[in-house]
N, C-alpha and C positions, 0 to 999 in steps of 0.2 A: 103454335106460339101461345104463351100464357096471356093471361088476361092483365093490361095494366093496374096496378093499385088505381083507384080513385085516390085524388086529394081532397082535403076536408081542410073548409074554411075555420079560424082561429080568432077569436076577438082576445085582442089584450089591452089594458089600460096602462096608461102610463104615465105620469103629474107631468102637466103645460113643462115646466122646465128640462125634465130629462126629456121628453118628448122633440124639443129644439133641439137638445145634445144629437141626438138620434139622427134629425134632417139634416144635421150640419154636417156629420160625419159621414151618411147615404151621399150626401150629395157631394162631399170633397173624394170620395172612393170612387166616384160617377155611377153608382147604384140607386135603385129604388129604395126607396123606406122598406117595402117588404119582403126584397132579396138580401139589404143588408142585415134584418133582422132573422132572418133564414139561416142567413150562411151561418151567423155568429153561432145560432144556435147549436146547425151544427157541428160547427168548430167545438163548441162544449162539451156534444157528446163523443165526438170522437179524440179530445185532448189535444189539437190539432193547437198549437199556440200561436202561429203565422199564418193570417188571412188569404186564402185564394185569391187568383184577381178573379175569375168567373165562379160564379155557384155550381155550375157543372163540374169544377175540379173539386170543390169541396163536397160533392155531393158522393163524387168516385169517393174521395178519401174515406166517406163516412161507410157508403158501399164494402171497402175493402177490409176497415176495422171491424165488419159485421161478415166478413168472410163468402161477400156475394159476388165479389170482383176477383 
């Protein structure tokens, strides 16, 4: 069996206001601030326009647009 990737910690800012948009929207999905900021991301890079309900599906989808799935 291969070795897991490690994950690598990410600092990002974000102004007091969009920062509430942020907690408001995490917490009306029933997400973490840093799963919903995860998924979204990679919703981005895979073009995925309709939100998973789990990051594990969005994580497959990104998987598979990267031809690992």
């Amino acid at each position: 069996m291969g070795d897991k990737p490690k994950k690598v910690p990410v600092t990002v800012r974000f102004d007091p206001e969009l920062l509430l948009l942020l907690k408001n929207e995490a917490e009306r999905r029933g997400e973490s601030l840093s799963n919903y900021i995860r998924s979204s991301s990679v919703m981005r890079l895979t073009g995925e326009l309709v939100p998973a309900q789990r990051d594990s599906t969005t994580k497959e989808a990104y998987l598979r647009s990267r031809g690992l799935r």
